[in-house]
C-alpha positions in Angstrom: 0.0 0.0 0.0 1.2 3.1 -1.0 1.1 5.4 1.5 1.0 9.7 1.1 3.6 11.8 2.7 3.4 15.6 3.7 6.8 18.0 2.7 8.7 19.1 5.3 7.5 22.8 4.8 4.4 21.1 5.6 5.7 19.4 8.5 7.4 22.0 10.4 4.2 24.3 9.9 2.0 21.5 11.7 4.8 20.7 14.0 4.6 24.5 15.4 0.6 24.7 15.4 0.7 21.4 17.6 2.2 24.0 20.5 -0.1 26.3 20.5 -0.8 26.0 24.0 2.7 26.0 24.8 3.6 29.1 22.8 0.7 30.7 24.5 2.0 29.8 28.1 5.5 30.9 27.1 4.0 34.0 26.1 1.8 34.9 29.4 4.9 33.8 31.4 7.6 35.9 29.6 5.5 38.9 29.7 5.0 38.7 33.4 8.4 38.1 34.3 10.2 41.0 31.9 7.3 43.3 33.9 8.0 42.7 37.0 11.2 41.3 36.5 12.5 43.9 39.2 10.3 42.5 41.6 11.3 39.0 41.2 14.8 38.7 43.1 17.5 36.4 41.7 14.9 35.4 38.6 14.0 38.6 37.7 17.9 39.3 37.4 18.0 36.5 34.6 16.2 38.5 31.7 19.2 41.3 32.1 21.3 39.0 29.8 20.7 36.9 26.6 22.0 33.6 28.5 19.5 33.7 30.9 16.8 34.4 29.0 17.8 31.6 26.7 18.2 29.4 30.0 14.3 30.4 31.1 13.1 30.0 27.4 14.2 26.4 26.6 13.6 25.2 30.1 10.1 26.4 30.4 9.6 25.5 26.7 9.7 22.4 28.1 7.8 22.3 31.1 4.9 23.7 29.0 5.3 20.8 26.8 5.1 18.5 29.6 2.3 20.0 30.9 0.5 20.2 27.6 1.6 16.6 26.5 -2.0 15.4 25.8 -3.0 18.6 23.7 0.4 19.0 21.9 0.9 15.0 21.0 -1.8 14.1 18.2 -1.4 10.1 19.4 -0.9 8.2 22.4 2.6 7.6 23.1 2.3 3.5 23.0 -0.7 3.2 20.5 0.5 1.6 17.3 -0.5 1.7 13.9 1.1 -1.6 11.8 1.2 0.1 8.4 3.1 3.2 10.0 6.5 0.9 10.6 9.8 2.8 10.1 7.0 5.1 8.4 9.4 8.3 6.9 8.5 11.4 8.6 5.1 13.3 7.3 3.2 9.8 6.4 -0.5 10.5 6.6 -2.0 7.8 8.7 -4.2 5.9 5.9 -7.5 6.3 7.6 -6.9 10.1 7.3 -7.2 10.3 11.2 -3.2 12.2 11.4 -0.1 12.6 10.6 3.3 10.7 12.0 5.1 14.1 11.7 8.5 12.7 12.8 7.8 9.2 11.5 6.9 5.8 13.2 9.7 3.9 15.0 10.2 0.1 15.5 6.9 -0.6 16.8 4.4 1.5 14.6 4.9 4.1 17.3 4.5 7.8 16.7 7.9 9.5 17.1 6.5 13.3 17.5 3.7 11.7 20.2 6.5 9.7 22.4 9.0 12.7 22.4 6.5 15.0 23.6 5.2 12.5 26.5 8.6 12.0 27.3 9.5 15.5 28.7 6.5 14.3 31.3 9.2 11.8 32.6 11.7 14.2 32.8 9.9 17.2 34.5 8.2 14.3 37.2 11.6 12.5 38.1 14.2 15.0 37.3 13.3 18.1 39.8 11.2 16.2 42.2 15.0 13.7 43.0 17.1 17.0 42.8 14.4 18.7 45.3 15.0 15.6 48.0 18.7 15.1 47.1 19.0 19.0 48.1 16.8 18.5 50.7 18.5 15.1 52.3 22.4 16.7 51.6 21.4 20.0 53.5 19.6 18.5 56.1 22.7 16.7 56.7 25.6 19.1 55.6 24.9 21.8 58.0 24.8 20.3 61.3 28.1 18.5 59.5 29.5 22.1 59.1 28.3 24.1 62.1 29.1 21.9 64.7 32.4 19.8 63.5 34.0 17.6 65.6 32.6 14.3 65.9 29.4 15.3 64.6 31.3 16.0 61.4 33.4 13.0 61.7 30.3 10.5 62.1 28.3 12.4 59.7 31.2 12.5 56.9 32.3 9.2 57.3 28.3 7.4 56.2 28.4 9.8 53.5 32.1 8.6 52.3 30.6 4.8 52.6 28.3 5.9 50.2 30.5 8.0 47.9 32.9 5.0 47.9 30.0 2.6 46.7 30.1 2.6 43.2 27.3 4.1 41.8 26.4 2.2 38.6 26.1 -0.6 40.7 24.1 1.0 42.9 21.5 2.1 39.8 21.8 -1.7 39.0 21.0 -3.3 42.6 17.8 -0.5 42.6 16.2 -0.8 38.6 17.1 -4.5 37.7 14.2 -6.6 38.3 15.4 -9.3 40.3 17.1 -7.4 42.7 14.1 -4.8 43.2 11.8 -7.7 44.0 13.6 -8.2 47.2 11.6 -7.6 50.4 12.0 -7.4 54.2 9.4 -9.6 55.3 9.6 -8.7 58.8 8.1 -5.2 57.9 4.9 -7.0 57.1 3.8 -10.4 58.2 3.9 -12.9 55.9 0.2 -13.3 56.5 -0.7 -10.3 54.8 1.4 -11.5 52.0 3.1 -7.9 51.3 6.8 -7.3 51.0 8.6 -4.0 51.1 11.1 -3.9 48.0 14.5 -2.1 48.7 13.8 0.8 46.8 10.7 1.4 48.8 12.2 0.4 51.9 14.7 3.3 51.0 12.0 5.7 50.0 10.3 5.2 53.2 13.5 7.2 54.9 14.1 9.4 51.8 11.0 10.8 52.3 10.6 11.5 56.2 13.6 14.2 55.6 11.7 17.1 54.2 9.3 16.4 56.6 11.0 16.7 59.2 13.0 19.7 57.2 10.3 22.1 57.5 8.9 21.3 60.5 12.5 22.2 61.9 12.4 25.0 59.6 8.9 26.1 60.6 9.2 25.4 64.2 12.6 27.7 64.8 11.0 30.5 63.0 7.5 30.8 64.6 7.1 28.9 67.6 7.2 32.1 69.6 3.9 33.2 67.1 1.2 29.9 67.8 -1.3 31.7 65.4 1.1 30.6 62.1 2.9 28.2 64.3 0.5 25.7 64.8 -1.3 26.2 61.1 2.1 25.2 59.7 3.0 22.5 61.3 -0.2 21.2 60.9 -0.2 21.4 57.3 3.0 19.8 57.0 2.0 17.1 59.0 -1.0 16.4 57.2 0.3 17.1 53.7 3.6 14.5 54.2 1.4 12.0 56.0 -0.7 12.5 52.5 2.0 12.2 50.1 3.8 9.6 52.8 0.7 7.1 52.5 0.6 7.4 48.8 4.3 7.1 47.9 5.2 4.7 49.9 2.0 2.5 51.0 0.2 3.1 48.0 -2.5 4.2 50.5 -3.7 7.4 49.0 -7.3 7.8 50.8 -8.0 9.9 47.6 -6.3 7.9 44.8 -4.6 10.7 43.8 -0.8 10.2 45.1 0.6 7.1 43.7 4.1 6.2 42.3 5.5 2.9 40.2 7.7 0.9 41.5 10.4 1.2 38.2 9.7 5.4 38.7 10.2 5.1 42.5 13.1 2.7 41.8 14.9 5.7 39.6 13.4 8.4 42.2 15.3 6.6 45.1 18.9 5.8 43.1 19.0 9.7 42.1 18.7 10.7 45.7 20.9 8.1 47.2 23.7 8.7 44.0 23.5 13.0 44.4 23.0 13.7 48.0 26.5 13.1 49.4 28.0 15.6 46.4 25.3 18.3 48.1 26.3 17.7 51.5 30.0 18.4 50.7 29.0 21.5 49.0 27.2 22.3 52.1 29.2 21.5 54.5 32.2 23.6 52.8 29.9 26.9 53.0 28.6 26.5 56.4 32.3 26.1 57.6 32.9 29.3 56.1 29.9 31.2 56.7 29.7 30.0 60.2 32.8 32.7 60.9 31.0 35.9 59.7 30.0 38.4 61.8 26.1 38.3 61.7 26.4 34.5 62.8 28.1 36.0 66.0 25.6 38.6 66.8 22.8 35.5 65.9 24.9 33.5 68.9 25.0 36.5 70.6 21.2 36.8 71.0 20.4 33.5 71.7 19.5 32.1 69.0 19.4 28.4 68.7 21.8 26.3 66.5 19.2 25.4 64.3 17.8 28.8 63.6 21.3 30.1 62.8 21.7 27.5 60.0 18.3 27.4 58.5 17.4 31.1 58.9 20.8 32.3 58.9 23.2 30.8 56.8 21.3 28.6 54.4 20.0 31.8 53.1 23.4 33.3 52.4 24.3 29.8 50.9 21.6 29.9 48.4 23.7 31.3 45.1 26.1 28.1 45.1 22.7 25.5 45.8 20.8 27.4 43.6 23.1 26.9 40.5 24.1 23.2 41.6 20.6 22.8 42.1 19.9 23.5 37.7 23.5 21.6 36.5 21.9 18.5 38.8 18.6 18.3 37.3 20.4 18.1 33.6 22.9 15.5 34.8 19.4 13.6 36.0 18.1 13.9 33.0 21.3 12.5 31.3 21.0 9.8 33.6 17.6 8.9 32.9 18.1 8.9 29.0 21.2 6.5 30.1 18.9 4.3 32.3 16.0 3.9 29.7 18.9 3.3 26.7 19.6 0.3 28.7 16.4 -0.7 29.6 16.5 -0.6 33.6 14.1 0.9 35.8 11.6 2.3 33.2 9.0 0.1 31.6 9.8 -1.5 28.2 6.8 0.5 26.2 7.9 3.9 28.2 8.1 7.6 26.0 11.4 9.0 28.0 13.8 9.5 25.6 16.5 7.0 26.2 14.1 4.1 25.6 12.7 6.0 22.1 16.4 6.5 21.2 17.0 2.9 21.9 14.5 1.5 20.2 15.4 3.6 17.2 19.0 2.4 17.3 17.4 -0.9 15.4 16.6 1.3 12.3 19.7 3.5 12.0 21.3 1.1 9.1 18.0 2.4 7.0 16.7 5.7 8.9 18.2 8.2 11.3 14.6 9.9 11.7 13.7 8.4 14.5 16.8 8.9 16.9 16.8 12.7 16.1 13.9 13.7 17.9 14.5 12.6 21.2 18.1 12.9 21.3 17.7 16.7 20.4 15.1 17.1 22.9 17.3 15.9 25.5 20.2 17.6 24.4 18.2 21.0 24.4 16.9 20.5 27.9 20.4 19.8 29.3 21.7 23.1 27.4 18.9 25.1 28.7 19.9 24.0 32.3 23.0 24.9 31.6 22.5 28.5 30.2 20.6 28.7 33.3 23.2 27.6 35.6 25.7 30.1 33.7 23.2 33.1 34.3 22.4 32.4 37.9 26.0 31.7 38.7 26.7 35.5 37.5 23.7 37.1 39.0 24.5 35.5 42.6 28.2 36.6 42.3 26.5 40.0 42.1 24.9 39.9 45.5 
């Protein structure tokens, strides 16, 4: 069967209508931000310089996209259409129902659909593990660097053990199948007939941190005011005991929180694999900020040790985080295109774009089309990060 293909004129004209939500959101959100861009601290500064308005275009470009996914992609990521095989980019779908603008890949798969749906991946795992790895380093790094001694020895030495661990093979023990099925029985009774895989068993520390963060964080600011004291806390209770019971139990009263295992098995190797790097940054800026003079006067009035590092010197220590913060989100993303190129952790039928550029791997000897798309997208995302890391790292040498 013959089958009717579009020219690329054609193409990238469609191609750019399929984003009209996303070039609408771009639009709202760039407008806002270069009119109050004064208002807007350490972002606002970013739109002063071509870099960092190329940093906030391509990243946000993205997240619109990801947001969007279902509007923007004309086909579900995994549906499949056997005539459309290898199909070359532009092929009309013979029932006249769309077009496979970047082609079909292995599977009768539409290219333009499974890139798009991939940046979901990304902007779920990627931030969300570099949020808790930040979280979980800190958390650890400044007691590490305010205090020293043998709080710093003890503290520095489990982060070492898991520095030394090699951490390819720690990806491997988490995302490879027979490993991951694993379970502490004694969690559970064998009665009950539920396990607790490693990963999870992991998870179910990862995530009592930034609980506990901010209820540090809210408890040293305003437990001398109970009217916002008491609100707080009780919100962060009850929204970590929500997300808790989802993530981990898969006990969302709501059905709204819930996780996969192969997501929550990439979720918990990015957090264990980046947190010890954040708490030696950490750790290196509260040993030096600890000797300034407005952490004296802090001591001075009383303050607790707590207070001084979360309300006092994290805050100065924000520039360095802040820019760590964007390069670690693209090296997650790197590491998730590497992951699903190898098949371990995601499912075999994902969108991310390491499995779509594996699975077109089988047709480079005949077509490249297939590889471009999502290679591209994740090589734009990482760049985008990285303008962004550039910018920020000037503008916070500013302050």
């Amino acid at each position: 069967m013959q089958l009717e293909i579009i020219g690329w004129f054609n193409i990238a004209v469609a191609v750019l209508g399929r984003f009209w939500s996303v070039w609408i959101t771009m639009a709202v959100w760039l407008a806002f931000s270069i009119r109050f861009r004064k208002h807007l601290g350490l972002y606002g500064d970013l739109f002063r310089t071509g870099v960092g308005l190329s940093g906030v275009v391509i990243c946000l470009f993205w997240l619109s996209t990801a947001i969007f996914a279902p509007i923007v992609a004309p086909f579900d990521p995994i549906s499949q259409i056997a005539a459309l095989k290898g199909a070359l980019p532009g092929t009309i779908v013979p029932d006249g129902s769309g077009v496979y603008y970047f082609g079909g890949d292995t599977l009768a798969r539409d290219v333009f659909s499974r890139m798009v749906y991939g940046s979901r991946i990304v902007m779920s795992i990627a931030p969300s593990a570099t949020a808790f790895a930040l979280i979980a380093g800190i958390g650890l790094g400044l007691p590490a660097g305010y205090y020293g001694g043998r709080v710093d020895s003890i503290l520095s030495f489990f982060v070492n053990l898991l520095l030394a661990f090699p951490v390819i093979l720690l990806f491997y023990l988490l995302v490879t199948p027979d490993v991951r099925e694993l379970s502490f029985d004694n969690w559970f009774s064998e009665a009950t007939g539920i396990g607790v895989s490693i990963s999870r068993s992991f998870a179910a520390v990862i995530f009592l941190i930034p609980i506990v963060f901010f209820l540090t964080l809210f408890h040293t600011r305003y437990k001398s005011r109970p009217e916002r004291y008491y609100l707080l806390i009780g919100a962060t209770i009850l929204i970590g005991a929500w997300i808790y019971a989802g993530v981990i139990f898969d006990a969302d009263p709501v059905g709204v929180m819930h996780v996969s295992a192969n997501y929550l098995n990439i979720f918990v190797g990015v957090v264990l694999g980046s947190s010890p790097s954040v708490f030696r940054i950490v750790r290196g800026l509260v040993m030096d900020i600890k000797t300034r003079d407005y952490i004296a006067a802090a001591q001075t009035r009383g303050e607790s040790a707590w207070y001084i590092m979360i309300w006092e010197i994290l805050p100065n220590a924000r520039g360095p985080l802040i820019v760590d913060a964007c390069l670690r989100v693209g090296y997650t993303t790197i590491l998730l295109g590497t992951l699903g190129y190898f098949g371990l952790g995601v499912p075999p039928d994902s969108p991310d774009w390491g499995t779509a550029i594996k699975d077109a791997s089988r047709l480079l000897r005949a077509y490249i089309h297939p590889a471009l798309p999502p290679a591209i997208a994740l090589m734009s995302f990482v760049l985008g990060l990285n303008l962004l890391a550039d910018a920020l790292r000037e503008e916070s040498l500013k302050d």
